[in-house]
N, C-alpha and C positions, 0 to 999 in steps of 0.2 A: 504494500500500500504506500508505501514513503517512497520507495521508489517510484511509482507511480507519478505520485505527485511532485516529485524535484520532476523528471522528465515532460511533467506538464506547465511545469513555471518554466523552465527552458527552452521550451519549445513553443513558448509563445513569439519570441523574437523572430525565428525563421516563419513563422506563421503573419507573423505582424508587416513582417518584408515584403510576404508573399502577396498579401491583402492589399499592401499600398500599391503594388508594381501591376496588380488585377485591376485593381480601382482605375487607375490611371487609365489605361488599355482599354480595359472592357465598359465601365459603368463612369464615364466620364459627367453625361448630361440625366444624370441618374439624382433625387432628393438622398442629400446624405444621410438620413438613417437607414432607407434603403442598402443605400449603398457599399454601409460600415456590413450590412448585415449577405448583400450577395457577396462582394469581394472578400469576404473571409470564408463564406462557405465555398465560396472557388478555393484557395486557399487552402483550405484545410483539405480539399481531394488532389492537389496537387504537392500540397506536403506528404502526403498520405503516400502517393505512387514515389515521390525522392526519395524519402526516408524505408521505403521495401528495397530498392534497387541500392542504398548506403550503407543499408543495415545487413546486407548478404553473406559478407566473411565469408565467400567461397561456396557458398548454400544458397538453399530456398529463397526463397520473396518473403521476408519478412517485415511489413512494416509496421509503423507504431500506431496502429487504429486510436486507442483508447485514449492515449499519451495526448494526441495531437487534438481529438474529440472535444478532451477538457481545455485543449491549451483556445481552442477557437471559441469555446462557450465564454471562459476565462475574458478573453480578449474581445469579444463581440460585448461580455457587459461593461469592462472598463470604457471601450471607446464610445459605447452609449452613454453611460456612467457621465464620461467628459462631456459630450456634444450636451446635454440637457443640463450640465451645470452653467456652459458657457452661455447656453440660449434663458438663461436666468436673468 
């Protein structure tokens, strides 16, 4: 379980990368709560596939389903969290 969750505060920042560099790309003329909420679910399936193909050590497809799961729920409510302080 603790491992769990350091792997899911960790893996918020490649996650968070991944959302800004979607956002940008995909959901530019997009309402940003919208948009905080698809570019990270983009994000987290695209983390999902790196981190199988990183995670290989010479083996199977193993990626971090779970890890990355919380790090997007994580990260969708912080960035909500901020957008509704700032529109205060």
């Amino acid at each position: 379980m603790t491992y769990t969750l350091i792997m899911a505060v960790s893996g918020m920042i490649p996650i968070w990368l991944l959302s800004l560099l979607t956002g940008r790309l995909f959901f530019k003329d997009m309402e940003t709560s919208k948009k905080i909420n698809y570019s990270t679910s983009t994000a987290y399936v695209l983390g999902v596939i790196l981190s199988g193909f990183g995670n290989m050590n010479g083996g199977s497809f193993s990626p971090f389903y779970v890890e990355y799961f919380l790090s997007a729920i994580f990260l969708i409510l912080i960035r909500q969290g901020i957008l509704k302080a700032r529109g205060k």
